[in-house]
C-alpha positions as CSV (number, residue, x, y, z in Angstrom):
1,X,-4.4,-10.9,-18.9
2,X,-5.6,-7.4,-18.7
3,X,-4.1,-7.1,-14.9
4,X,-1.4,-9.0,-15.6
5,X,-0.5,-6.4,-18.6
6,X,-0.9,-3.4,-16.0
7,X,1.3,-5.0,-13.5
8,X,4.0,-4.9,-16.3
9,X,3.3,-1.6,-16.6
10,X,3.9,-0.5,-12.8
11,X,6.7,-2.9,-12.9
12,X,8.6,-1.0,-15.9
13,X,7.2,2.3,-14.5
14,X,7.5,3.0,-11.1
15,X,8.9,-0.5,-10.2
16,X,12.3,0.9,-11.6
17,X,12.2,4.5,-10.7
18,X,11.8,3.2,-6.8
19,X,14.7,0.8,-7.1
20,X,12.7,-2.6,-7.3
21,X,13.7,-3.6,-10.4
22,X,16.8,-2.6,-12.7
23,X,16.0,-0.8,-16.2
24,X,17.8,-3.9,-18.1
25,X,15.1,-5.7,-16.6
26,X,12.4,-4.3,-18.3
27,X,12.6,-5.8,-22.5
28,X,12.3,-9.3,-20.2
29,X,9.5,-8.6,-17.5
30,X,7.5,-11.4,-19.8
31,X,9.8,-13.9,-19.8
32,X,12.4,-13.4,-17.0
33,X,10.1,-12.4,-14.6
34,X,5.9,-12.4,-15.2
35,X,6.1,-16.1,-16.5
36,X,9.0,-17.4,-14.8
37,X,6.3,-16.6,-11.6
38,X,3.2,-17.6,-13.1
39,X,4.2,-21.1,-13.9
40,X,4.2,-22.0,-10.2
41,X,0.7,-21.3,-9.7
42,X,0.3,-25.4,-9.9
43,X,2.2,-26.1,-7.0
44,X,-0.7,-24.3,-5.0
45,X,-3.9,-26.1,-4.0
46,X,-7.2,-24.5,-4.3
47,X,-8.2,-21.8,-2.1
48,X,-4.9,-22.1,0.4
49,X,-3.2,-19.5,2.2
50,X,0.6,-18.4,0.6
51,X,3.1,-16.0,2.0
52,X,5.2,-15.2,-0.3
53,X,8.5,-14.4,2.0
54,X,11.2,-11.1,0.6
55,X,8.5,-10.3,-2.0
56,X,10.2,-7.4,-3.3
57,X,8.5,-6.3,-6.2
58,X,5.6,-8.8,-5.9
59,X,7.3,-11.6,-7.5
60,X,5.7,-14.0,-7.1
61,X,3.0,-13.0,-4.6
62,X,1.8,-10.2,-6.7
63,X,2.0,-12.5,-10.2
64,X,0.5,-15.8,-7.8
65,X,-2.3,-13.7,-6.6
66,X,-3.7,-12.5,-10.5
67,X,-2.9,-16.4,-11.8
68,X,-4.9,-17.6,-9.1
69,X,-7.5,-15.2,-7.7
70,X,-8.7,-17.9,-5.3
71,X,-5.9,-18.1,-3.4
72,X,-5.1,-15.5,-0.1
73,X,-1.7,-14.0,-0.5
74,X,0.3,-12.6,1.8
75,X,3.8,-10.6,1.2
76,X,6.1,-10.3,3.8
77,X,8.6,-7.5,3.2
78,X,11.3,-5.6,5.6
79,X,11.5,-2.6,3.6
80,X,9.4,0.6,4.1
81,X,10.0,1.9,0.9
82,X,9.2,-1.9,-1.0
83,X,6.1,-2.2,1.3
84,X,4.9,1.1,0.5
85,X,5.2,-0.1,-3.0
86,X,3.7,-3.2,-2.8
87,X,0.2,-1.4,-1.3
88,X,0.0,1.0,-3.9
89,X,0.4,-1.9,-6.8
90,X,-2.1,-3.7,-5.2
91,X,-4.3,-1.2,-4.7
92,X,-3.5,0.3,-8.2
93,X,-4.6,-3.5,-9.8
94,X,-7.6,-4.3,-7.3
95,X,-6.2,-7.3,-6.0
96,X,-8.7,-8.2,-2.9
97,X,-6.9,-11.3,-1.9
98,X,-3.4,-9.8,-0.8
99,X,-2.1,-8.2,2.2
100,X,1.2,-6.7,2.9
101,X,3.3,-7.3,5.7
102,X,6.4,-4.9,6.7
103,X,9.2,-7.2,8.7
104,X,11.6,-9.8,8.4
105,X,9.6,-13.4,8.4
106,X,11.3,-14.4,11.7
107,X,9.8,-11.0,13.4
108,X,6.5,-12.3,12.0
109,X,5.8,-15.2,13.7
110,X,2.4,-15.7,15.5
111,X,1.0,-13.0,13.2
112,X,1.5,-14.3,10.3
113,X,1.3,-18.0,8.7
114,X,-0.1,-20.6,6.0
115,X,0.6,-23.7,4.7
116,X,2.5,-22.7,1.7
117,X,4.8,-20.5,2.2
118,X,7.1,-19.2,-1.4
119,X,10.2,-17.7,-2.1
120,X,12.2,-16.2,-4.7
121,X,16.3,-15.7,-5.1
122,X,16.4,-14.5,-1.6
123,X,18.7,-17.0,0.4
124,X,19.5,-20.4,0.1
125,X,17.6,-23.2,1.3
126,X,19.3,-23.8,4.7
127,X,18.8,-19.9,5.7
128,X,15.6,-19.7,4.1
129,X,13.8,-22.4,5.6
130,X,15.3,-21.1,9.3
131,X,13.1,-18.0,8.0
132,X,10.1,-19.3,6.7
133,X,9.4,-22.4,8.8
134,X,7.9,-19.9,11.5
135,X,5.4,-19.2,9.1
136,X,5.0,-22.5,7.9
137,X,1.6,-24.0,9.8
138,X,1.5,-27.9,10.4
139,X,2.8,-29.9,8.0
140,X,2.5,-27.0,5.6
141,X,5.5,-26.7,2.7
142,X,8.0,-24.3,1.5
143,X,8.0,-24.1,-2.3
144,X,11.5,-22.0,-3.0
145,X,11.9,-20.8,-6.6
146,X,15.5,-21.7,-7.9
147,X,17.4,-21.9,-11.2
148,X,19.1,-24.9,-12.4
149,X,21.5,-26.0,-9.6
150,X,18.5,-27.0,-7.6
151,X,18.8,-30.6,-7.1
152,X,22.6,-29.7,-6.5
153,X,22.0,-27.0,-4.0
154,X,19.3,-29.4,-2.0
155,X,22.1,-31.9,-2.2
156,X,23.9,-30.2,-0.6
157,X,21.5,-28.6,2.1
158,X,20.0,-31.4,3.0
159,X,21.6,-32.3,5.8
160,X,21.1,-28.8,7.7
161,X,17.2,-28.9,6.7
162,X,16.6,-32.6,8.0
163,X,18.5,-30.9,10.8
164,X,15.3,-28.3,11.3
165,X,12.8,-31.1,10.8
166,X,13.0,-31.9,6.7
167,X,11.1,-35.5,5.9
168,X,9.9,-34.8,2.4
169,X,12.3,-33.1,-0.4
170,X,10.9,-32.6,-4.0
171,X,12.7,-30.7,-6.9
172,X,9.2,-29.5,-9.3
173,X,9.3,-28.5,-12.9
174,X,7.2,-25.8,-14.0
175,X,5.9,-24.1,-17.1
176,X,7.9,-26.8,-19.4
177,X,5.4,-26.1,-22.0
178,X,5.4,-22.3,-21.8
179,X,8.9,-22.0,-21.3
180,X,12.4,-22.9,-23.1
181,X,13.9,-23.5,-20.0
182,X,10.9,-25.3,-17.3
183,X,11.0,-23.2,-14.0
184,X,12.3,-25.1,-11.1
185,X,11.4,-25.3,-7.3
186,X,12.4,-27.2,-4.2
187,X,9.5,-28.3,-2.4
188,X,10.2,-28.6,1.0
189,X,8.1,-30.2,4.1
190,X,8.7,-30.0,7.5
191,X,7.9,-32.0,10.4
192,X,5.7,-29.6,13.0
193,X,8.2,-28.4,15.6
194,X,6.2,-25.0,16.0
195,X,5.4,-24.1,19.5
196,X,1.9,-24.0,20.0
197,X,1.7,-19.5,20.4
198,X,3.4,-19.3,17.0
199,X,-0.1,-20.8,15.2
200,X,-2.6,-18.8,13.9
201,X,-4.5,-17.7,11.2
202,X,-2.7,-14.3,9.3
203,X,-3.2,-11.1,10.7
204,X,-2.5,-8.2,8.1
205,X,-0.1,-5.6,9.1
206,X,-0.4,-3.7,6.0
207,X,-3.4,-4.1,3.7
208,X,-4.4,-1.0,1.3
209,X,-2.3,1.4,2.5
210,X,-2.9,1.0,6.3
């Protein structure tokens, strides 16, 4: 709680004055934001790998990584000025278990790459699995964080995903019990169509202010 308390902090402090969040944002970090990403800590297995893919202001990566300290988070971000951010917060909180990447996911490939890969409001699921599943290892799955036309939104979706290798589809609820409205995600798994160059184990671009 303490961290999570100072990351709400940064996040009304210098999280709006660099653009990352909006200043209406700020009387519902708690809610809107903080829980709605700490409820999706139980779609995560112990001690996995996560890249959390347009982090933006850490959310979730930044929120996944003081939930769970066991698990190795990596945010993949194209923007100097976000990335820049990103180092400082996680540097500012002493999170030891993130690293920050600067790039689009698709530039990423072979250097970067887990088998969970996460993502919040940045595309819908067609695009964003065409992003992420170069990052996704063997097998691995895309948890995407969506709002309530989910099921609606895979529906229709589906066909270009099983298109890219889709054979398991799984809309989650999360936080029911610490939310009025339950956080929802589309889990996604893909069969491995990865050539063999793009596997590997992450390689930071960005950790600490590097």
């Amino acid at each position: 709680m303490p961290l999570a308390l100072r990351f709400a902090e940064v996040l009304a402090d210098t999280g709006v004055s660099h653009g990352l969040i909006g200043p209406r944002e700020v009387p519902r970090l708690w809610d809107r934001h903080l829980l709605n990403c700490a409820v999706i800590e139980d779609a995560f297995p112990q001690t996995v790998r996560v890249v959390d893919v347009g982090s933006g202001a850490g959310l979730p990566g930044v929120v996944l990584a003081i939930a769970r300290p066991d698990l190795d988070l990596h945010l993949v971000e194209p923007m100097l000025r976000r990335t820049q951010w990103l180092t400082h917060a996680v540097d500012e909180l002493g999170l030891d278990n993130v690293a920050v990447h600067r790039g689009r996911a698709e530039e990423l490939a072979g250097t970067v790459s887990a088998p969970f890969v996460t993502a919040r409001a940045v595309a819908r699921l067609d695009k964003l699995a065409r992003w992420c599943l170069p990052l996704l290892e063997p097998g691995g799955t895309l948890v995407a964080m969506k709002g309530r036309s989910a099921a609606e939104e895979l529906g229709e979706d589906r066909r270009a995903l099983e298109r890219l290798g889709l054979v398991e589809a799984v809309v989650s609820e999360h936080g029911a019990d610490l939310l009025d409205e339950p956080v929802l995600t589309v889990d996604l798994r893909f069969e491995d169509r990865q050539p063999a160059g793009r596997r590997g184990r992450a390689k930071p671009k960005t950790r600490r202010g590097d």
